[in-house]
C-alpha positions in Angstrom: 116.9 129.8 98.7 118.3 133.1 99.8 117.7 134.3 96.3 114.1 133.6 97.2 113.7 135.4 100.1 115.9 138.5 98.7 112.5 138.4 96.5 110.6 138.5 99.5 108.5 135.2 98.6 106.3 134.2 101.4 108.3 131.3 103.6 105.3 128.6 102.7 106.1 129.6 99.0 110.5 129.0 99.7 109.4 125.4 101.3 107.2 124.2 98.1 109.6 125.2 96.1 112.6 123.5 98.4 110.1 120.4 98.3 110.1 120.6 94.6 114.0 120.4 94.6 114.1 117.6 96.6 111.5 115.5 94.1 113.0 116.9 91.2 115.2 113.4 90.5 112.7 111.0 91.4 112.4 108.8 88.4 109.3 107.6 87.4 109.3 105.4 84.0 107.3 103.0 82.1 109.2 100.7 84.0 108.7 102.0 87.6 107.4 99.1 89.9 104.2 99.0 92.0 106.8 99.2 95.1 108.7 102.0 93.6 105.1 104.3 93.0 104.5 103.6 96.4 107.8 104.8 97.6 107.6 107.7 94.9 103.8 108.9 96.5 104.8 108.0 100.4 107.7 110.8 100.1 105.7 113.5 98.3 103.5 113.2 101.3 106.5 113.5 103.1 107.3 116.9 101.7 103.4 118.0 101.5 103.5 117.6 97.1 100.6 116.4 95.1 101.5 113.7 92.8 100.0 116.1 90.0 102.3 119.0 91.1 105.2 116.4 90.6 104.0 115.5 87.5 103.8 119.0 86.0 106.9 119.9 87.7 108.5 116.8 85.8 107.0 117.6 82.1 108.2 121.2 82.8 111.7 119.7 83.3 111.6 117.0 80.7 110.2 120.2 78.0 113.0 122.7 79.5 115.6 120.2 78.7 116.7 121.1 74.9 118.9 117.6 74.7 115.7 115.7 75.3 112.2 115.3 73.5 109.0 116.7 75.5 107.3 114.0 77.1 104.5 112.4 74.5 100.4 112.7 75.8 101.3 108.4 75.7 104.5 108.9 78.3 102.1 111.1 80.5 99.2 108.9 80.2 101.4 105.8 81.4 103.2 107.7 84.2 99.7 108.9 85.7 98.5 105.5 85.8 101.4 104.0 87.5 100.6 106.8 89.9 96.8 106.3 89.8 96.7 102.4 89.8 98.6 102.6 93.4 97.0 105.5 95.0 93.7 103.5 94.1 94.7 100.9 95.8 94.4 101.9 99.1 98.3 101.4 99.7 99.4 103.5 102.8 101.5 106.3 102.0 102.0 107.9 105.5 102.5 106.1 108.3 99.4 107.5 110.2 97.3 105.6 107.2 98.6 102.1 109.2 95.9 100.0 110.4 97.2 100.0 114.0 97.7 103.0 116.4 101.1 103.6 118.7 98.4 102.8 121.6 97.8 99.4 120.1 100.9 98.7 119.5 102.0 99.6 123.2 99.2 97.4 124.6 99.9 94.5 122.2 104.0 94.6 123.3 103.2 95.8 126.5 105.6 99.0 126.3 105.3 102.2 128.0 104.5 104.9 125.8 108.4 106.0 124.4 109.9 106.4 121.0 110.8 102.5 120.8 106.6 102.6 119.8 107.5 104.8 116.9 110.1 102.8 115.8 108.3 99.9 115.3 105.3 101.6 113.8 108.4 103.1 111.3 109.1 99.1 110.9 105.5 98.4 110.2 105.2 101.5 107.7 108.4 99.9 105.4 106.9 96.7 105.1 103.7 98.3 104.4 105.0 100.2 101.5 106.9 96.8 100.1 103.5 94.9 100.5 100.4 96.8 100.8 98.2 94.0 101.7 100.3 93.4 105.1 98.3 97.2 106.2 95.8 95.0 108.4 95.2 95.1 111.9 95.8 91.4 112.2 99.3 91.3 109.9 100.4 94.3 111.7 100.1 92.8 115.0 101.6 89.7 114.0 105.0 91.7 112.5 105.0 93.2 115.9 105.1 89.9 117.5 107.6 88.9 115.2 109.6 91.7 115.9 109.6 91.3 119.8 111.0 87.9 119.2 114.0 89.0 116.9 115.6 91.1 119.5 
């Protein structure tokens, strides 16, 4: 990174490419599970990435790499719709996209505002991501419930 602002590249230009670095190993195969898309597209929100400038940065890599064979139009084709098929599918991949607020959650628990609330809702977001279909208002208020009574 120093090298890149020696260059002078503009800061928002050093932290996209930092992003990329950090995404760079994230597999993403034939193989790759619904739950492990999910994971894959919830942490390039995380670092403000487009799943298309992962997948360019990953045929760019897998083409750059002299040991390997460039990815096929086929291995694309099947790594976009792994992609596709869960971003489609209305999964949450932030955990603003739940379907309950900090505010409900408060009321619902009866807490004061405090980070506790975004601890739960950081809860609610990885059970979200294992099972998409839990991101209702009514599941989510039931895991909360079920959460009060673990402790």
């Amino acid at each position: 990174m120093k090298d890149l602002s020696a260059l002078r590249f503009p800061i928002r230009d050093r932290e996209y490419i930092k992003a990329l670095i950090k995404t760079h190993m994230r597999p993403l195969t034939p193989d790759t599970t619904p739950r492990a898309a999910r994971r894959l597209l919830s942490m390039l929100d995380q670092y403000g990435l487009s799943y298309r400038d992962f997948l360019r940065m990953r045929i760019a890599d897998k083409k750059g790499n002299l040991a390997k064979s460039p990815y096929t139009l086929l291995d694309i084709r099947v790594r976009l719709k792994r992609l596709l098929d869960e971003i489609h599918g209305s999964s949450a991949f932030n955990i603003n996209d739940l379907e309950i607020s900090g505010h409900e959650i408060a009321g619902l628990l009866n807490l004061p505002p405090s980070p506790k609330i975004g601890k739960i809702k950081a809860r609610l977001f990885e059970k979200v991501l294992d099972d998409p279909l839990l991101n209702r208002n009514a599941e989510l208020k039931k895991l909360c419930l079920s959460f009060q009574t673990e402790k």
